[in-house]
Every structure is written in structure tokens, then in C-alpha cells.
C-alpha positions in Angstrom: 0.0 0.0 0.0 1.7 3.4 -1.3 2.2 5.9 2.0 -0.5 8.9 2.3 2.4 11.1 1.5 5.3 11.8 0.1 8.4 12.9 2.6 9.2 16.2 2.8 12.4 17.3 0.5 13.6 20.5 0.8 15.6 20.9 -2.5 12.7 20.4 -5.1 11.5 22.7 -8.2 8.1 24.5 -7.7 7.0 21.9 -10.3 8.0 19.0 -7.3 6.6 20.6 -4.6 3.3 21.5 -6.3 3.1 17.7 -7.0 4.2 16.6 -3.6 1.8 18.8 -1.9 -1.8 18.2 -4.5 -1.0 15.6 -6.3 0.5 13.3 -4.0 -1.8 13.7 -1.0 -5.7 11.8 -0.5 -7.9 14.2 -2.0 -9.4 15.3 1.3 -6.1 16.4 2.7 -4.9 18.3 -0.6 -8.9 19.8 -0.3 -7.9 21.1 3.3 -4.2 22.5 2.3 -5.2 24.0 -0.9 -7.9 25.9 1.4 -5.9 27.0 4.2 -3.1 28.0 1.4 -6.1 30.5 -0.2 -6.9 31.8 2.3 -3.7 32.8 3.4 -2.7 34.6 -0.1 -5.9 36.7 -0.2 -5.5 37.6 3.7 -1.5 38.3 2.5 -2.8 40.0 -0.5 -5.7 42.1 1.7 -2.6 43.3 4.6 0.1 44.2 1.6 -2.7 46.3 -0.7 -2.5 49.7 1.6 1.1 49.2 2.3 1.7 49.0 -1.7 -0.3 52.1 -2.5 2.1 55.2 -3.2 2.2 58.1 -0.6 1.9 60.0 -3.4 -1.5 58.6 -4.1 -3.8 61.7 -5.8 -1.3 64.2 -5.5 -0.7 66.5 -8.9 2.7 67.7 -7.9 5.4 66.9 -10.9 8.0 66.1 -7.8 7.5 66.8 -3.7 9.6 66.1 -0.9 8.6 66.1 2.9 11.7 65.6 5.4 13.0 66.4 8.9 15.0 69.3 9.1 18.0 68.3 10.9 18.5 64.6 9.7 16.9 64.7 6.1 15.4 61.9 6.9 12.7 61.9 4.1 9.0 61.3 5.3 8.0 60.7 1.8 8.5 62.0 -1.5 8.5 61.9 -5.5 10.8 62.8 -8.1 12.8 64.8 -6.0 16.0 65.2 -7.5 14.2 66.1 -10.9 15.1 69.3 -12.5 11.8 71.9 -12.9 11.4 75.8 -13.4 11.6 77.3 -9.5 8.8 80.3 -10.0 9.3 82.8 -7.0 10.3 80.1 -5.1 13.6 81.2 -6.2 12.9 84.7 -4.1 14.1 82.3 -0.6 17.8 82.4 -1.9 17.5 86.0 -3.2 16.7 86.7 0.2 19.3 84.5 2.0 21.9 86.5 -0.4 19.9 90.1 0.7 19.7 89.6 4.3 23.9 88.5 4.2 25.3 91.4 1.9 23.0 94.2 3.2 22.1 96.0 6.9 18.1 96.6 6.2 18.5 100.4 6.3 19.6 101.1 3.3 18.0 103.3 0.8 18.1 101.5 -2.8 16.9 103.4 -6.0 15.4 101.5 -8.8 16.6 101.8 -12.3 14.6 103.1 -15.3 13.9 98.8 -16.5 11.8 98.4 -13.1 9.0 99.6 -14.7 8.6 96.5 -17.4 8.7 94.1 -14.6 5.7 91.8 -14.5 3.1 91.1 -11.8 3.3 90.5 -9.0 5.0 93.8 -7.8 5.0 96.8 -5.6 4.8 99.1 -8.2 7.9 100.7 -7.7 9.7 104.4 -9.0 12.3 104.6 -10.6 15.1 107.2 -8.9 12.6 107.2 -6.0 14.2 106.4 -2.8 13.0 102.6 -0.5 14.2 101.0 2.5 16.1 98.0 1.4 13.9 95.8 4.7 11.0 96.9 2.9 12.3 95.7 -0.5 13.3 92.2 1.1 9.9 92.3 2.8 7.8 92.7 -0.2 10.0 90.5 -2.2 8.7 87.5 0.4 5.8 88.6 1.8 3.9 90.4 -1.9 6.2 87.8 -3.6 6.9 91.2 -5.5 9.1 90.4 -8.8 10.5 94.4 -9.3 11.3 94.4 -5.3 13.4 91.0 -6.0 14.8 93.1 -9.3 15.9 95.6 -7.7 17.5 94.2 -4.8 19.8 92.1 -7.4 20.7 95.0 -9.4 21.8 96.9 -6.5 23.9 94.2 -4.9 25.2 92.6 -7.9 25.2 95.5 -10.2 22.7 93.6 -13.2 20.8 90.8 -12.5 23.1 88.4 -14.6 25.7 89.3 -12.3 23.5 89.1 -9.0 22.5 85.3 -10.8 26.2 84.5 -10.6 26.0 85.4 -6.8 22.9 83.4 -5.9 24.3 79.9 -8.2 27.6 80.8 -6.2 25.6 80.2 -2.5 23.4 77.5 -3.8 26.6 75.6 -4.2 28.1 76.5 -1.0 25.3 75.4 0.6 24.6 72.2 -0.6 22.3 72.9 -3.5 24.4 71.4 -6.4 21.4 70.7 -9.1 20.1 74.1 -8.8 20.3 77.1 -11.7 19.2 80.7 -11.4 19.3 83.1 -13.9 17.5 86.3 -12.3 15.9 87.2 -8.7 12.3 87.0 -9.0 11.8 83.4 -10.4 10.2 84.7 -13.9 10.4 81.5 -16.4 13.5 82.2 -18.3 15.3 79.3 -20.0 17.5 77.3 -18.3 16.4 78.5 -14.8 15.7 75.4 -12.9 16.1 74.1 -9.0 14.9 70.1 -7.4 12.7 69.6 -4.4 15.7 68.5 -2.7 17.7 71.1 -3.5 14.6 74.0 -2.0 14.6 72.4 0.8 18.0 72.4 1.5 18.2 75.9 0.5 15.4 76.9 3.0 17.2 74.4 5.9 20.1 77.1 5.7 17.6 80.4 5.4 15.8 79.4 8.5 19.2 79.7 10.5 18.3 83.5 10.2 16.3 85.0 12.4 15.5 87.7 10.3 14.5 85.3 7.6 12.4 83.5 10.2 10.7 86.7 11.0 9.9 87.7 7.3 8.0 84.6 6.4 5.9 84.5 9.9 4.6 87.8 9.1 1.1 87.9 7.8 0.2 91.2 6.7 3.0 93.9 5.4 2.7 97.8 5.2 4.0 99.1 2.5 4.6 103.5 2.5 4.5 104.8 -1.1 4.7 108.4 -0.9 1.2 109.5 -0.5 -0.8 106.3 0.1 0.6 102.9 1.9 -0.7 99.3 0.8 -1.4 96.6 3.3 -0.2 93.2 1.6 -0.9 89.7 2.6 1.3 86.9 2.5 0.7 84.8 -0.1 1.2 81.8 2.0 -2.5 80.6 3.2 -1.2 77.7 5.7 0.2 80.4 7.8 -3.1 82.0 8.5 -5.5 78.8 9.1 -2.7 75.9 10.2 -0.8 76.5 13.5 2.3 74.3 13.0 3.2 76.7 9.9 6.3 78.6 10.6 6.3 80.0 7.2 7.3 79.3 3.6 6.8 80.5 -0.2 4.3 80.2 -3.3 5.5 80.8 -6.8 3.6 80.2 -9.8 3.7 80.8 -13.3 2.0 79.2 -16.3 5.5 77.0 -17.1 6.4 76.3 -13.5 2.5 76.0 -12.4 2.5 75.9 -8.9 5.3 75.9 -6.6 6.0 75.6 -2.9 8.6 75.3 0.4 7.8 75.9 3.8 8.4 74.7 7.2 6.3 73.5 9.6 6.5 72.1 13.6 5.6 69.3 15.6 6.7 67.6 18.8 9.9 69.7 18.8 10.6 68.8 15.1 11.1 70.7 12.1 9.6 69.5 8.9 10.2 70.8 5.4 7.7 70.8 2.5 8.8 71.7 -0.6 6.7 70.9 -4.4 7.0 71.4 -7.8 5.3 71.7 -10.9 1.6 71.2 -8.8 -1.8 71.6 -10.2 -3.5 72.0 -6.9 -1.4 73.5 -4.4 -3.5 73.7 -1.2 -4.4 70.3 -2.1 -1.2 68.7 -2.7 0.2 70.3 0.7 -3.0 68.6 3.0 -2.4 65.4 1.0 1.5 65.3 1.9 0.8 66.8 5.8 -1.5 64.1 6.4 1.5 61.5 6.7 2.3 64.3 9.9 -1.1 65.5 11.0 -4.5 64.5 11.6 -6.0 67.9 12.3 -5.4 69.4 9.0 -7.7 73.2 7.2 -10.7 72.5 5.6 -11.4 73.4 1.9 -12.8 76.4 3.0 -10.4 77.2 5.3 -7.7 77.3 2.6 -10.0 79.7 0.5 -10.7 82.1 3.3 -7.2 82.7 4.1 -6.7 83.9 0.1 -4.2 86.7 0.1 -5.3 90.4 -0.8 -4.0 93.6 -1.3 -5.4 96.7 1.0 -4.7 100.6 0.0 -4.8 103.2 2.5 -4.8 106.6 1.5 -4.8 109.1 4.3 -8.4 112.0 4.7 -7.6 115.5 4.2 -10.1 118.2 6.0 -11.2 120.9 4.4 -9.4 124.1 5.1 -11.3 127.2 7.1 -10.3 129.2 4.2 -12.2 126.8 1.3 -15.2 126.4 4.1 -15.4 130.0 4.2 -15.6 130.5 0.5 -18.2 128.1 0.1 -20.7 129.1 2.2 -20.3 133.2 0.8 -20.6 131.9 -2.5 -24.1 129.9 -1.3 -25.3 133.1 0.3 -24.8 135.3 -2.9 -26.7 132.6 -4.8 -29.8 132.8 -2.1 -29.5 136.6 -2.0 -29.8 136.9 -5.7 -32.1 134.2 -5.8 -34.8 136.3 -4.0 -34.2 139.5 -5.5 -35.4 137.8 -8.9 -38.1 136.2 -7.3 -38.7 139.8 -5.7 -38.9 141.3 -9.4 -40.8 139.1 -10.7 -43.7 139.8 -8.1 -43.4 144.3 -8.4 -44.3 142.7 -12.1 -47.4 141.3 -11.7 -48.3 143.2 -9.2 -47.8 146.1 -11.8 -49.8 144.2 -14.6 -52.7 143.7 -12.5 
């Protein structure tokens, strides 16, 4: 009588052991094994499905990075060490270079070529006289392209040469796969920066406190002459998410929508930094949520929309013009009623 089953032998083919274990066996037993078996691949299967999906899962992003400031250690990410066009994210190392090669109290001038500078801006003079702090702070804060013009031209001397400066401390720093070509973060050709490298960049800007103080402010008043603008930062996370320590949009129609900030938790520093995204409020919640479980709303995010508010200061009315006014009014009544007057002798005459 041939055994119930085979021994078991460790060095067979798949082929072997398939055989040994179903073919081999009474029909009940290979019944039982072949059930406990299926059930154990679809309970395998079930447990390994949410661990396989990406982390990226929904997000639009072209590349995103989210890591702990003082190891690295990366939280989760995409494509971060792909090349894309920066936007005004680029304006965190024009700042880094501003806030080392000037004091804050200087008085800058812009040059005649401010004036062709596109949106978004402060709407600068040329030969007018500007703090250089306020010039940094609208370059953050208003995300203002002529402020970030200007501040190159008047370290560097042109903004090719003030370029050269800002690839010059990208590499010192760390930020080796980075290329800037002007201050603002305009698209220009060959202008490019990777996840990786922003976030490095913005590791090294938060050693300022200065720079730490620009992007935690919300609302920034600028003086123009005879009126002063209240900007908000462009930033919504900073007005409707408590962890925020601050960071900095960019967008244009190339670079669509761009991002790096900081944020806290437990003691930690985190840094978020995106490219290339199609929904950036979105794409931030979606990548937070791997941190936090108290996150904004949609409508949250939309309230804390940034906005522009002018003042312009009330000028009373001197004694002088007050007095004028009402003598004119009272020579208009007095000759009012001697026409009125004249008319009545008339009738009165007629009659």
C-alpha cells in the first residue's frame, strides 16, 4: 500500500513541490491545504494592498519632498531630485543673499527697466528712494518680482551678475542641481532648482532670524509716498494651520504651482517643498496628512486667500475753502430772492 504522502524534500523545483503537496496527498487532505493555502494569499494579498499604495497617491505635484530638518530623513516624496522651473520660489535664496550682503537700512533706488517688470509687484519708481527691509519684505511677503529686481541690481550691479551670486551660495550650501538666472523666479530658460535642492536651500535660510521673521509675518505695510498698501502673505497655511512657521508660493503658467515651507511638531522641524503642482492647497494637505491629523478645511484654505489693501490718508477741508463756500451759497440765495422779488413788483404792476 503506497504511503498517504510523500516525505518532505527540501531541494525540489516549484513543479515538485506543487506535486508533492496536491497531487501526492488523499484528495481530502490536498482539499484542506489547498484551502488553508487560499486563504492565506488573499489575507496576504488584503494586509500588503494599503502598504503598496504610493504616498503619493492623488497628488498632482510633478516632484514633492517632505523631510525632517536636521536629519533629512525623508517622510515621503516623489521625483525629488528632478530638475523643474523654480517660479518665485527662487525669491528664498534672493533673500538668503539680501539679508547676508545688506544691513536693512539702506535706501536703494530702482533703475529706469523696473517699470517693465511683471506682476506680481509693488509698483515701484524709478530714482525714488525705499528701505532696502521693505524691498526684502515685499520680495517675500507680496512675492513682489521688481522688489526681488531691484534688490539684485543693487547688490550685484545687473541681475546676470547678481545670478552668478545666488548659483555661487546655492553651491556652497549644498544645493548642487540648482540654476538661477534672475531674482524674481520669472520663467527664463534654463532657470531650474529640485525639491531637494529647495529644501536644502530653505534648511540654511531658517538659521536666520531675520529670515524666520519675514516669512511668519502675515500682513505687510508698505509707504508709497502718499498712500501705503497693506499686503498679505501669499502663504495661506500660515493664517489657518498653527504648526506653519512660514514658507513661499511661486507660480507661473510654465512652473505651475510651486511651494517650500516649514512646519512644527513635537519639537521637530519639517520641510515641504513641491513642484510643478496643479492644486497647491491640495497637494500640501495630502502630503501633511502623513504628519497630522488635524489638517484646514477646503474652506479654510479659500478664506485665508491673500489680498492687497490701499490706504490713503483724509484730508479736512481748510477754514479758508469752508469759508468760500458758504459766501458763494449766500450770494446765490440773495440773488435768488431779488429775482423772485422782481418778478412779483411785475405782476403786481400788470394787474
Amino acid at each position: 500500500m503506497p504511503p498517504l504522502f510523500l516525505p518532505i524534500v527540501h531541494n525540489l523545483s516549484p513543479i515538485a513541490r506543487f506535486f508533492q503537496f496536491y497531487i501526492a496527498k488523499p484528495k481530502r487532505m490536498v482539499y484542506k491545504t489547498f484551502i488553508v493555502h487560499f486563504f492565506i494569499v488573499i489575507i496576504c494579498l488584503f494586509l500588503a494592498i494599503p502598504c503598496s499604495l504610493p504616498a503619493h497617491e492623488g497628488i498632482t505635484a510633478c516632484s514633492y519632498l517632505l523631510v525632517e530638518k536636521d536629519t533629512f530623513q525623508v517622510i515621503s516624496g516623489r521625483n525629488y531630485d528632478h530638475k523643474h522651473p523654480p517660479a518665485s520660489t527662487t525669491k528664498v535664496l534672493t533673500t538668503i543673499v539680501a539679508l547676508e550682503n545688506l544691513q536693512g537700512n539702506e535706501t536703494i533706488v530702482p533703475n529706469a527697466q523696473v517699470v517693465k517688470i511683471p506682476a506680481s509687484k509693488l509698483n515701484l519708481i524709478p530714482g525714488r528712494q525705499y528701505k532696502a527691509f521693505d524691498l526684502i519684505k515685499g520680495t517675500m511677503i507680496e512675492s513682489a518680482n521688481d522688489a526681488a529686481y531691484t534688490i539684485g541690481t543693487h547688490i550685484g550691479g545687473s541681475e546676470e551678475s547678481f545670478a552668478k551670486i545666488m548659483n555661487d551660495k546655492a553651491r556652497s550650501i549644498g544645493a548642487f542641481d540648482s540654476n538661477f538666472k534672475n531674482a524674481s523666479g520669472l520663467f527664463v530658460e534654463g532657470q531650474y532648482t529640485t525639491c531637494w535642492d529647495l529644501a536644502i536651500m530653505f534648511r540654511y535660510a531658517l538659521e536666520s532670524d531675520n529670515f524666520r521673521d519675514i516669512i511668519a509675518t502675515r500682513y505687510f505695510l508698505f509707504n508709497d509716498s502718499k498712500k501705503s498698501i497693506r499686503y498679505k502673505n501669499h502663504n495661506r497655511l500660515l493664517f489657518c494651520f498653527e504648526p506653519t512657521i512660514g514658507g513661499k508660493t511661486g507660480f507661473t503658467r510654465a512652473s505651475k504651482h510651486c511651494y517650500v515651507g516649514a512646519f512644527e511638531k513635537e519639537g521637530r522641524v519639517y520641510i515641504l517643498s513641491m513642484l510643478g503642482s496643479r492644486d497647491l492647497w491640495g497637494d500640501a494637505i495630502k502630503i501633511l496628512q502623513s504628519l497630522y491629523s488635524d489638517l484646514p478645511s477646503d474652506r479654510e484654505i479659500r478664506l485665508a486667500k491673500s489680498n492687497s489693501l490701499t490706504l490713503t490718508s483724509y484730508k479736512q477741508k481748510t477754514p479758508h475753502k469752508e469759508a468760500v463756500k458758504k459766501t458763494t451759497v449766500k450770494k446765490k440765495t440773495a440773488k435768488y430772492k431779488t429775482e423772485k422779488y422782481k418778478k412779483r413788483s411785475k405782476k403786481s404792476a400788470a394787474r
